[in-house]
PyMOL Python script that loads the backbone (N, CA, C, O; Angstrom):
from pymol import cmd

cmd.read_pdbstr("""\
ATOM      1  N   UNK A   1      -6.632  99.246  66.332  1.00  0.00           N
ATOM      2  CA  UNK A   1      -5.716  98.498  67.171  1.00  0.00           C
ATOM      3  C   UNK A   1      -5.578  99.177  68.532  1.00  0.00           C
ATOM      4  O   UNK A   1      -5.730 100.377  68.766  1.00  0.00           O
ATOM      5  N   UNK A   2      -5.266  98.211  69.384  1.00  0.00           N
ATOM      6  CA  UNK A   2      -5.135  99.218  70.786  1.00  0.00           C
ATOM      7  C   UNK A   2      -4.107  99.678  70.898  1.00  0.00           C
ATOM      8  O   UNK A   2      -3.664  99.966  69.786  1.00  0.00           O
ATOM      9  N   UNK A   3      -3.020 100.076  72.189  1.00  0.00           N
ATOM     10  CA  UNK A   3      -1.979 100.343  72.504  1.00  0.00           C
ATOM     11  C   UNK A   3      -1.527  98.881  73.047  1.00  0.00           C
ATOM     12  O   UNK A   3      -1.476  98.062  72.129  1.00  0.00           O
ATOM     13  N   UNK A   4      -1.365  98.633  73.654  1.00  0.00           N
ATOM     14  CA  UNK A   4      -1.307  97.722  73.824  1.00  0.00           C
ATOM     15  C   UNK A   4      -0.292  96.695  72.231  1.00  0.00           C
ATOM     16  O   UNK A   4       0.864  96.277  72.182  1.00  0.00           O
ATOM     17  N   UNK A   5      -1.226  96.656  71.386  1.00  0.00           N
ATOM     18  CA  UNK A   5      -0.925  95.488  70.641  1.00  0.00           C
ATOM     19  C   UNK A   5      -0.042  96.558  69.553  1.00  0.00           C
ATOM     20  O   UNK A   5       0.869  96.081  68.876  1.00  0.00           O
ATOM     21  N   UNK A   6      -0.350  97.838  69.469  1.00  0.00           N
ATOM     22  CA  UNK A   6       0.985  98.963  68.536  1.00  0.00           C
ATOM     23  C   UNK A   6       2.318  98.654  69.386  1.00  0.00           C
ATOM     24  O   UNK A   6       3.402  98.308  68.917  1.00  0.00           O
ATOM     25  N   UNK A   7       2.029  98.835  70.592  1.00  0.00           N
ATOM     26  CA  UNK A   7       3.489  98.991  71.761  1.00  0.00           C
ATOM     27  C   UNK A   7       4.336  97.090  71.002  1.00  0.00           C
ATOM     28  O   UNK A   7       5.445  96.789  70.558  1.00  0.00           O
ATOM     29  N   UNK A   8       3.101  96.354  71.227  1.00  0.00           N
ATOM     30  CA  UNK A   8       3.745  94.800  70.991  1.00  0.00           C
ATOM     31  C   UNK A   8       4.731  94.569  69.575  1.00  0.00           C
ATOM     32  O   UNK A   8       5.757  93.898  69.458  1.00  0.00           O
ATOM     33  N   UNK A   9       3.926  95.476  68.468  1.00  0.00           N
ATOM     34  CA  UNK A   9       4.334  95.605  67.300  1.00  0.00           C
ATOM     35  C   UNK A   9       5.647  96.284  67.096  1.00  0.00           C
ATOM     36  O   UNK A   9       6.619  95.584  66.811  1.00  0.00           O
ATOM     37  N   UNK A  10       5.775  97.586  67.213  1.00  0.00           N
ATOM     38  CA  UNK A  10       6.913  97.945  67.671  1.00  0.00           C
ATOM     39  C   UNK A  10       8.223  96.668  67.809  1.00  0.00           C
ATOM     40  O   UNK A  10       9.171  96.162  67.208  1.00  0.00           O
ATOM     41  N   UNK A  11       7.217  96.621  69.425  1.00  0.00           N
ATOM     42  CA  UNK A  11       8.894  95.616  70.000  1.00  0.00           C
ATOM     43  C   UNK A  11       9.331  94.486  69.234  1.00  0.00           C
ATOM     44  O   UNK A  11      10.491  94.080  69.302  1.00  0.00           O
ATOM     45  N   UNK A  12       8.309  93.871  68.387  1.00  0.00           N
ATOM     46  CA  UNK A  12       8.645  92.991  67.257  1.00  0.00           C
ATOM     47  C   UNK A  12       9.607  93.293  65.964  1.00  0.00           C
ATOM     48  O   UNK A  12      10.362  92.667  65.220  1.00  0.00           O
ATOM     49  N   UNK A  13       9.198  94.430  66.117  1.00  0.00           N
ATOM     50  CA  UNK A  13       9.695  95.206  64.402  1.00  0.00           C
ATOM     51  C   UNK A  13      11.135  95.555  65.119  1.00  0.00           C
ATOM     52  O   UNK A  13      12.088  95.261  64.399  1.00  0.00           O
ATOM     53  N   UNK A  14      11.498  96.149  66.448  1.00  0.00           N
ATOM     54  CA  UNK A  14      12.809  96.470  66.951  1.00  0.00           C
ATOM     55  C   UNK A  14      13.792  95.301  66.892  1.00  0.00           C
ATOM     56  O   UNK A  14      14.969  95.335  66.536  1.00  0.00           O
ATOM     57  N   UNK A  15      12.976  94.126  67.369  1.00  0.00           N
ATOM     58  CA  UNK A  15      13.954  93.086  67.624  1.00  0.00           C
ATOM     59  C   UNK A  15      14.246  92.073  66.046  1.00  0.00           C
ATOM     60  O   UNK A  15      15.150  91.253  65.884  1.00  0.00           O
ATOM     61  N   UNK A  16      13.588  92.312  65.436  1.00  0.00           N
ATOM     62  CA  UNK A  16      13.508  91.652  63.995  1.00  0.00           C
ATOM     63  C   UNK A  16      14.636  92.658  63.361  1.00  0.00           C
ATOM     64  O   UNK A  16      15.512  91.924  62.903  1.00  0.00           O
ATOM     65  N   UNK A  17      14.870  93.592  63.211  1.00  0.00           N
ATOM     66  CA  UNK A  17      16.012  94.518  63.030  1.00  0.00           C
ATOM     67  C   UNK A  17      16.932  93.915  63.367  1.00  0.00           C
ATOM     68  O   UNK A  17      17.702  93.595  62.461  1.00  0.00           O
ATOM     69  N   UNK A  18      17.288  93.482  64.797  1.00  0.00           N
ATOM     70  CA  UNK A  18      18.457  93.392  65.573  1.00  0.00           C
ATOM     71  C   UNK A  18      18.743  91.735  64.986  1.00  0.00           C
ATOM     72  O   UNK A  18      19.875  91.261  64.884  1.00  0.00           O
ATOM     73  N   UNK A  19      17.370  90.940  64.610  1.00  0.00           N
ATOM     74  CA  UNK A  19      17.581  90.150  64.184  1.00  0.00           C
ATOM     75  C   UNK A  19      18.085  89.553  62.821  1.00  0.00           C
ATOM     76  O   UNK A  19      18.509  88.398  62.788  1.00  0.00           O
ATOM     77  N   UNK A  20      18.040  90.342  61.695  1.00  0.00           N
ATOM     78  CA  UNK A  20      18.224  90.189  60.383  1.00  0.00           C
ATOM     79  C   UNK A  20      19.863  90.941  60.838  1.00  0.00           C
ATOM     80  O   UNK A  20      20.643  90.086  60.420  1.00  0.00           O
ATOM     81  N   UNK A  21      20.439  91.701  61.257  1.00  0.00           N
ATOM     82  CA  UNK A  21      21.934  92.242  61.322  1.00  0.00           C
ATOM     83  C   UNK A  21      22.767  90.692  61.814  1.00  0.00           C
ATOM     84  O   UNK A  21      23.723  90.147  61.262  1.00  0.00           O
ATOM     85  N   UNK A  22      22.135  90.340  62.820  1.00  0.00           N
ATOM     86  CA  UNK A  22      23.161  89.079  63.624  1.00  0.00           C
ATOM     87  C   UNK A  22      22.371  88.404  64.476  1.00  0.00           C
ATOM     88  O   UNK A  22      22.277  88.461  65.702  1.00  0.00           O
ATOM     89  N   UNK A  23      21.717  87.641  63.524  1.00  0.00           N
ATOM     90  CA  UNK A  23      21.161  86.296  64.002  1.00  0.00           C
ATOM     91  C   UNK A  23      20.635  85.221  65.229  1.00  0.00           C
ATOM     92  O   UNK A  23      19.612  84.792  65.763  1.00  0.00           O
ATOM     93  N   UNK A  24      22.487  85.096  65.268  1.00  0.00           N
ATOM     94  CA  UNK A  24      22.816  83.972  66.246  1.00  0.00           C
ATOM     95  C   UNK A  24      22.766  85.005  67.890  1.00  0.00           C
ATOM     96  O   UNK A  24      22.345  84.517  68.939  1.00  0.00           O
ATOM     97  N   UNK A  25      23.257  86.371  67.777  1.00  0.00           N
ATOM     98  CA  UNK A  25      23.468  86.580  68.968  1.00  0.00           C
ATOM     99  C   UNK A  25      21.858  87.103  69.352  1.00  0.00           C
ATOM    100  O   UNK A  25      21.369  87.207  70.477  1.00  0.00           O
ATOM    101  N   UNK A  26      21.189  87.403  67.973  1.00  0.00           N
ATOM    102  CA  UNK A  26      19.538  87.868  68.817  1.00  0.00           C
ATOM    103  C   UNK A  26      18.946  86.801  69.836  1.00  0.00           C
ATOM    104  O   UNK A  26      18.414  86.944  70.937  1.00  0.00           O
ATOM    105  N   UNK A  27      19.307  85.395  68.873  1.00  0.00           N
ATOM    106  CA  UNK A  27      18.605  84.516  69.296  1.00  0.00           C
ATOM    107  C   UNK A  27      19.167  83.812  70.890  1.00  0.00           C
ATOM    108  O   UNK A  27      18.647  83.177  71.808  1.00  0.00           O
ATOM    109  N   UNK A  28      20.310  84.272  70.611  1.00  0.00           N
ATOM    110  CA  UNK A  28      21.200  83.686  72.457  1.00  0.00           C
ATOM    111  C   UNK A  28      20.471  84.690  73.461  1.00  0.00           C
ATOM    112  O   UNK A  28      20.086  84.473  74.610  1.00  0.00           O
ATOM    113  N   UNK A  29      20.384  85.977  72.611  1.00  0.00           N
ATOM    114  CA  UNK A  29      19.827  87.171  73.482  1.00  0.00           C
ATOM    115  C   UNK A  29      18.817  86.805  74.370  1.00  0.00           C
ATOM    116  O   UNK A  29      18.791  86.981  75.588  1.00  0.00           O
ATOM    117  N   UNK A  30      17.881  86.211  73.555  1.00  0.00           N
ATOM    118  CA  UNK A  30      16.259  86.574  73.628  1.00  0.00           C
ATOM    119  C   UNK A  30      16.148  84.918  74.603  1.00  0.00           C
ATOM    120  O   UNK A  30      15.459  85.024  75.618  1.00  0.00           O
ATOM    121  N   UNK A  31      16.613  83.828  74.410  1.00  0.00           N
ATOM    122  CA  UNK A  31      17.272  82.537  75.195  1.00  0.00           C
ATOM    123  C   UNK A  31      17.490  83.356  76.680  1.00  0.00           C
ATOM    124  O   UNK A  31      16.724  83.211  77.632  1.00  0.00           O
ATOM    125  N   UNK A  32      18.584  84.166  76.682  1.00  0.00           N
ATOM    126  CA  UNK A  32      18.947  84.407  77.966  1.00  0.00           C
ATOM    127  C   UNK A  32      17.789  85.284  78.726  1.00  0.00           C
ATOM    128  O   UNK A  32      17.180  84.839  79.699  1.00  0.00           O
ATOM    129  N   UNK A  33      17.597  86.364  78.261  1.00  0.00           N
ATOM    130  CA  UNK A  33      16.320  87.255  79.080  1.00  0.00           C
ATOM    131  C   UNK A  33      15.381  86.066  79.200  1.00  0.00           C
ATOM    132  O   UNK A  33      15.095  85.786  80.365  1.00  0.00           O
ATOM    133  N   UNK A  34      14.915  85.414  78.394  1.00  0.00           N
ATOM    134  CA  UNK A  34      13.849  84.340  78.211  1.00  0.00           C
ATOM    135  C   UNK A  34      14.015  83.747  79.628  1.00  0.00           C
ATOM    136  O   UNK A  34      13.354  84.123  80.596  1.00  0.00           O
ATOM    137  N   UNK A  35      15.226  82.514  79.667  1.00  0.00           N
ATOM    138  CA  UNK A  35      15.365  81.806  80.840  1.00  0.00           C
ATOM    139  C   UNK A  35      15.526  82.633  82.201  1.00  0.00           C
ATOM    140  O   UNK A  35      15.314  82.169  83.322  1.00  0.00           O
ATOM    141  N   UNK A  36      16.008  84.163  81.860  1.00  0.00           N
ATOM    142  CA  UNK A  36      16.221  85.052  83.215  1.00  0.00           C
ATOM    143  C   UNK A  36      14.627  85.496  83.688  1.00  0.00           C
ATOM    144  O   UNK A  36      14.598  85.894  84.853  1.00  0.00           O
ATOM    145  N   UNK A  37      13.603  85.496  83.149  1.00  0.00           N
ATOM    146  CA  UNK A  37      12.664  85.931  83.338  1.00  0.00           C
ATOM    147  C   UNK A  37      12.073  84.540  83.678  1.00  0.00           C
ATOM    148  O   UNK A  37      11.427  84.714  84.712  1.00  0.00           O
ATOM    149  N   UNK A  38      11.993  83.343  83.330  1.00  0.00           N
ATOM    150  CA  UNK A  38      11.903  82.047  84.295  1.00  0.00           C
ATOM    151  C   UNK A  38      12.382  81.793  85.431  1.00  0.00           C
ATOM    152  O   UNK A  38      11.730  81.690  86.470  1.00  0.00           O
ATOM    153  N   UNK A  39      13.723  81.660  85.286  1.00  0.00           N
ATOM    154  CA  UNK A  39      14.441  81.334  86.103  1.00  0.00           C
ATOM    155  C   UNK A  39      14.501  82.310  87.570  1.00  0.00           C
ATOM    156  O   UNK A  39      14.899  81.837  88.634  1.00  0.00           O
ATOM    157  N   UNK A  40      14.163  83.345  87.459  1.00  0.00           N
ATOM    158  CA  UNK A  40      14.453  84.549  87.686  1.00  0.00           C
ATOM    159  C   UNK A  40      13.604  84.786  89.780  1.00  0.00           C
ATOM    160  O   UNK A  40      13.791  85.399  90.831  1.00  0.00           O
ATOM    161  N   UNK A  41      12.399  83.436  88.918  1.00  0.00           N
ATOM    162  CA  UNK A  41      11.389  83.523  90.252  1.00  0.00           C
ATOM    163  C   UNK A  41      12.032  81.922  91.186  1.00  0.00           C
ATOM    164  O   UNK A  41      11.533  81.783  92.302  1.00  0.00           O
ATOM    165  N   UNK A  42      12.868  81.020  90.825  1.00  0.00           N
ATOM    166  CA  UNK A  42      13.035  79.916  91.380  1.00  0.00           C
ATOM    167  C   UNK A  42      13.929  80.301  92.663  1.00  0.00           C
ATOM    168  O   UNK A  42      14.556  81.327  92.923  1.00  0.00           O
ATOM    169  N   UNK A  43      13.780  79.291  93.253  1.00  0.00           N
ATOM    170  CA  UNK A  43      14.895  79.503  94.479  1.00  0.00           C
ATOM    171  C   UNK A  43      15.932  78.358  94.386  1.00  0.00           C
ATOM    172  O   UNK A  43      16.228  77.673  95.365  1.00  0.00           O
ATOM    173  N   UNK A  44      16.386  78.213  93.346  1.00  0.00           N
ATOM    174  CA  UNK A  44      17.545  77.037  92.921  1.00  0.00           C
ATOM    175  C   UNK A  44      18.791  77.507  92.174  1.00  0.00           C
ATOM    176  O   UNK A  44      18.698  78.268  91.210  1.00  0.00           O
ATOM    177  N   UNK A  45      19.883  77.077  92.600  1.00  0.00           N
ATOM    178  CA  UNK A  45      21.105  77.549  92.101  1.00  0.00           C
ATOM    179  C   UNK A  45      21.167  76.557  90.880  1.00  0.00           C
ATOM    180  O   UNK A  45      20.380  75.630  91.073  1.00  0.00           O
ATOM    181  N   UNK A  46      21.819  76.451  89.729  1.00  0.00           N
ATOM    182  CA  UNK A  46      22.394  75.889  88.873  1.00  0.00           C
ATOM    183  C   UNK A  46      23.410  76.421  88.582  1.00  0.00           C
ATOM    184  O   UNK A  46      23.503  77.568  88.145  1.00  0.00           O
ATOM    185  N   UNK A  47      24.674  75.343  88.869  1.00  0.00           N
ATOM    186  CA  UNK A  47      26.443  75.608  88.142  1.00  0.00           C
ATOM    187  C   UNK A  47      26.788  74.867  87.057  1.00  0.00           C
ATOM    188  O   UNK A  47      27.093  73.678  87.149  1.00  0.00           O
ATOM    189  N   UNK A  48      26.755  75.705  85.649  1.00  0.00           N
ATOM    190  CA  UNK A  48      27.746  74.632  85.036  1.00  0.00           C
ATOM    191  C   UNK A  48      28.737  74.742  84.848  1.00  0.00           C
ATOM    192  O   UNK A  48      29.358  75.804  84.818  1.00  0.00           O
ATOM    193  N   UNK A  49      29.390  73.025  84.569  1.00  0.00           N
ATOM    194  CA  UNK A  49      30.909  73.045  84.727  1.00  0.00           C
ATOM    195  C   UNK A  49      31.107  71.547  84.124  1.00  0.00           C
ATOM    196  O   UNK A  49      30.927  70.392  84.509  1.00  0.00           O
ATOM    197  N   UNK A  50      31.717  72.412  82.622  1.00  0.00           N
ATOM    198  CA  UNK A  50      31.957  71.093  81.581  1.00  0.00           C
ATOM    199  C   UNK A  50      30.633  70.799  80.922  1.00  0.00           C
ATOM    200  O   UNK A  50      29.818  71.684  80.662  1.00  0.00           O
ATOM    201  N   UNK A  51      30.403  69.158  80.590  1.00  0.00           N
ATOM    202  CA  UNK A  51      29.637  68.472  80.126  1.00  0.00           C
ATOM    203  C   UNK A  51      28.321  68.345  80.983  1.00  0.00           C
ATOM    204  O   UNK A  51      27.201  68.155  80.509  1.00  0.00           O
ATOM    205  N   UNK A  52      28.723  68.519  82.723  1.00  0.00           N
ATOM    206  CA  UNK A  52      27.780  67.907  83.514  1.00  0.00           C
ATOM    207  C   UNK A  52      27.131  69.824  84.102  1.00  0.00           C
ATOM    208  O   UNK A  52      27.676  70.928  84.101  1.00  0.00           O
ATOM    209  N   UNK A  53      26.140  69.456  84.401  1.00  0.00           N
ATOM    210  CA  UNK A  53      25.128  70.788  84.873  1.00  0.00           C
ATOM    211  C   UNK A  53      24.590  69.919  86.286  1.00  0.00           C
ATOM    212  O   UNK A  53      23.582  69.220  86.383  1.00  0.00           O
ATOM    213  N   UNK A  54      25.726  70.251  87.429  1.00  0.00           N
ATOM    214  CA  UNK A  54      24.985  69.862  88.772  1.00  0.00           C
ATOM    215  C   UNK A  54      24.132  70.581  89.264  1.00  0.00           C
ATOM    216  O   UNK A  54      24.052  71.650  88.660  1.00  0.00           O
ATOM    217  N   UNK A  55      23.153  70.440  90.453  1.00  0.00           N
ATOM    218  CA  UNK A  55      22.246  71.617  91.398  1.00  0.00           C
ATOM    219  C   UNK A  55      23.139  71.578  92.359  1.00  0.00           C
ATOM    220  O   UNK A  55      23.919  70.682  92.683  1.00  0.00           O
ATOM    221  N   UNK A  56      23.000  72.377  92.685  1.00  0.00           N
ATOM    222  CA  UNK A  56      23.065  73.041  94.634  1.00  0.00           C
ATOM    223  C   UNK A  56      22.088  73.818  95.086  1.00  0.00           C
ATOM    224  O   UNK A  56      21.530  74.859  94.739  1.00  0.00           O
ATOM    225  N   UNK A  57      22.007  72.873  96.142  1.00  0.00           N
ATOM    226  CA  UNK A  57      20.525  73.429  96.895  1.00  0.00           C
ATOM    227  C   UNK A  57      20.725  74.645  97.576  1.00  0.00           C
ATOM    228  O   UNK A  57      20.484  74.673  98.783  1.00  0.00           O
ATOM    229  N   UNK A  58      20.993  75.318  97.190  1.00  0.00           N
ATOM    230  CA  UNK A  58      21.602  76.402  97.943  1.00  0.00           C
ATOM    231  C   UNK A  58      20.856  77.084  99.482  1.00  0.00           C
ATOM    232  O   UNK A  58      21.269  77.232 100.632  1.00  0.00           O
ATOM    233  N   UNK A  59      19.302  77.440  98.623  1.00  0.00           N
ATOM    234  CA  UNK A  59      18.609  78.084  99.962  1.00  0.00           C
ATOM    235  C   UNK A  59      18.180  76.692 101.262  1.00  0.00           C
ATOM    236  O   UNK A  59      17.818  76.890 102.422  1.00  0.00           O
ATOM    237  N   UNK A  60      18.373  75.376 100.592  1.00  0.00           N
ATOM    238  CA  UNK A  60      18.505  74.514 101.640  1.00  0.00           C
ATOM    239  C   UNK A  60      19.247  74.543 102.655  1.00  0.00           C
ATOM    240  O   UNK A  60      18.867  74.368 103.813  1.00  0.00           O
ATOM    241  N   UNK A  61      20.696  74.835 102.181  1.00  0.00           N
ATOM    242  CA  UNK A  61      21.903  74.731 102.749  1.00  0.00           C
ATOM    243  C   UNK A  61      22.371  75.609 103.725  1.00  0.00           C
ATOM    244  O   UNK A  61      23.220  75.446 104.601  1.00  0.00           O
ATOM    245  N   UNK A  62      21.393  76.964 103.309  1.00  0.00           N
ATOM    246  CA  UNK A  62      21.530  78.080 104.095  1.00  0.00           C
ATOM    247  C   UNK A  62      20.334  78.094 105.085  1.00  0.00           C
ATOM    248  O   UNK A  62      20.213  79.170 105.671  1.00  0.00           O
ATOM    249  N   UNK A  63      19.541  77.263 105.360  1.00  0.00           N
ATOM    250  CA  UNK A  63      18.552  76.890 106.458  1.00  0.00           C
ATOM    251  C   UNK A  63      18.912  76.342 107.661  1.00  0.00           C
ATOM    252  O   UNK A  63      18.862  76.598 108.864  1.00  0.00           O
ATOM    253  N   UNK A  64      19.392  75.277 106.711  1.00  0.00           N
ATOM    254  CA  UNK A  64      20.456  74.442 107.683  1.00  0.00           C
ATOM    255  C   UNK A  64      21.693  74.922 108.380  1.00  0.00           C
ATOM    256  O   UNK A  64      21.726  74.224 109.394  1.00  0.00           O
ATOM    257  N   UNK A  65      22.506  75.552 108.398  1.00  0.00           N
ATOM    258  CA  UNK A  65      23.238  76.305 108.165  1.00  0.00           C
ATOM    259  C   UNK A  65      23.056  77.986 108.981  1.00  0.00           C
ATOM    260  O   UNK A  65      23.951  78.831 109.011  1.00  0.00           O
ATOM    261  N   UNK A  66      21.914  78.112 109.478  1.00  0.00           N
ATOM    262  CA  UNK A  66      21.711  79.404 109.759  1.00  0.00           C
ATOM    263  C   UNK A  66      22.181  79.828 110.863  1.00  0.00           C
ATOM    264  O   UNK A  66      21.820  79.118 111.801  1.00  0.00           O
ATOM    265  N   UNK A  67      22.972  80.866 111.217  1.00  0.00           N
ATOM    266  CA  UNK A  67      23.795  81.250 112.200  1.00  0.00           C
ATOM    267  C   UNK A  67      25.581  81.003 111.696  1.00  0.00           C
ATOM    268  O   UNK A  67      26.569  81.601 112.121  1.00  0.00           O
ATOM    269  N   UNK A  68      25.503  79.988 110.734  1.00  0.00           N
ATOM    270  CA  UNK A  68      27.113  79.763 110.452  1.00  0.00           C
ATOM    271  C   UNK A  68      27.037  80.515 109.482  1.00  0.00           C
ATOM    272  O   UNK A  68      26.096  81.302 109.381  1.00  0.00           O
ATOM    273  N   UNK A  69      28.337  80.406 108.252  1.00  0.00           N
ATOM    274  CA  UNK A  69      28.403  81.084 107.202  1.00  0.00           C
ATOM    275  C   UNK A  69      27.306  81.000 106.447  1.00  0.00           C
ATOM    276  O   UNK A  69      26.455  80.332 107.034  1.00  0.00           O
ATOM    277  N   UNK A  70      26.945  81.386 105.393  1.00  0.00           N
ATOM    278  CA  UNK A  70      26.038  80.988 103.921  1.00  0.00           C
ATOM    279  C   UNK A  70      26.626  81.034 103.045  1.00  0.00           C
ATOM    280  O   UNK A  70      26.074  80.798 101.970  1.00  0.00           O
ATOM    281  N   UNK A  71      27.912  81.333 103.085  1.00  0.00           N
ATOM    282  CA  UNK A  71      28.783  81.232 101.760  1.00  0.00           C
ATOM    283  C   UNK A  71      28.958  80.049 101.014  1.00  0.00           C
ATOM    284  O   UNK A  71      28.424  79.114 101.609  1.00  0.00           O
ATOM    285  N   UNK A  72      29.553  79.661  99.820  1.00  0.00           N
ATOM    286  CA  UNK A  72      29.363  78.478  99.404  1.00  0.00           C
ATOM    287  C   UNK A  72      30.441  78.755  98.274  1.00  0.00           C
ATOM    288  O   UNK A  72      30.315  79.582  97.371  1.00  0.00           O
ATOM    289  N   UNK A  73      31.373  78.033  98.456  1.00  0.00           N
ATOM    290  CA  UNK A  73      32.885  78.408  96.578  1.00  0.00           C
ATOM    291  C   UNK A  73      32.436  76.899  95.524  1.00  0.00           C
ATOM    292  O   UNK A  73      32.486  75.738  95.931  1.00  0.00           O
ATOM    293  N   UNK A  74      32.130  77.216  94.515  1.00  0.00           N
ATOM    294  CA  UNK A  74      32.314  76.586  93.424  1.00  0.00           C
ATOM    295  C   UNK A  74      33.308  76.273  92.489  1.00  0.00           C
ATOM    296  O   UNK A  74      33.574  77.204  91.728  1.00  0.00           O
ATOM    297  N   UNK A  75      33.832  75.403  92.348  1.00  0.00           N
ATOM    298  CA  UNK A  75      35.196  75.386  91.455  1.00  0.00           C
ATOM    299  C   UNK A  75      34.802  74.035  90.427  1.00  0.00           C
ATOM    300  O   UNK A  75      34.247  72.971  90.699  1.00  0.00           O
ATOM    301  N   UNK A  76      35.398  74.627  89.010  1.00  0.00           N
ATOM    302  CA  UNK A  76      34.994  74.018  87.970  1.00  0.00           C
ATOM    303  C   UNK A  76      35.996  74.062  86.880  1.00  0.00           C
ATOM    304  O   UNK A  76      37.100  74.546  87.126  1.00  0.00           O
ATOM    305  N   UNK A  77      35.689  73.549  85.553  1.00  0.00           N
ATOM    306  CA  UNK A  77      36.585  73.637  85.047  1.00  0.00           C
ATOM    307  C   UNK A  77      36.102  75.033  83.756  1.00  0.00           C
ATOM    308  O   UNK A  77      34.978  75.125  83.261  1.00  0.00           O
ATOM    309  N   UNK A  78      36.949  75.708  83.536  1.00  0.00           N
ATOM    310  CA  UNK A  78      36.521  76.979  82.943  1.00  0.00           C
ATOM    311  C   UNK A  78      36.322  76.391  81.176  1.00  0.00           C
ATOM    312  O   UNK A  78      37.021  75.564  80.590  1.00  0.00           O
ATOM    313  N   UNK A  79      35.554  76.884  80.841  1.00  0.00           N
ATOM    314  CA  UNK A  79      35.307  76.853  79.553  1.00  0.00           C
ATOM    315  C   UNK A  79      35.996  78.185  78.175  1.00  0.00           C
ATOM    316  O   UNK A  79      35.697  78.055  76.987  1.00  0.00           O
TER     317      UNK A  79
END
""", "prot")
cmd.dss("prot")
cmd.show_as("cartoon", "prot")
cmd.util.cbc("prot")
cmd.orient("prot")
C-alpha cells in the first residue's frame, strides 16, 4: 500500500470512531466541513432565516457600491 492510501485509512478508521460514539453529530460534522470546503471557493453570500434561504449578492453590491460603505445588516428571525 502506499502512503498515501495508509494516511486515507487512518482518517477513515478516526472518523468511524467518532462515528459509532454519536452519529448524528459526525454526520452534521462531516455536512458542514463538506459544504465549507465547497462553498468555501464561491463568491456568494447565503442567509438563512426561517423556512425561506434568500441570496445576497453581496460582492455585486460591493462593486457597485465602491467608494461608499460595503457593509450590509441582515435581520431575521432567530431560530
Amino acid at each position: 500500500m502506499t502512503q498515501l492510501a495508509l494516511g486515507e485509512t487512518a482518517e477513515f478508521d478516526k472518523i468511524y470512531e467518532q462515528y459509532k460514539t454519536a452519529p448524528e453529530v459526525t454526520k452534521r460534522r462531516l455536512y458542514y466541513e463538506t459544504m465549507e470546503q465547497i462553498l468555501g471557493k464561491v463568491d456568494k453570500t447565503i442567509v438563512e432565516s426561517g423556512a425561506v434561504t434568500p441570496y445576497l449578492p453581496l460582492p455585486e453590491m460591493q462593486r457597485r457600491n465602491s467608494g461608499e460603505s460595503n457593509s450590509v445588516t441582515v435581520t431575521g428571525k432567530k431560530q
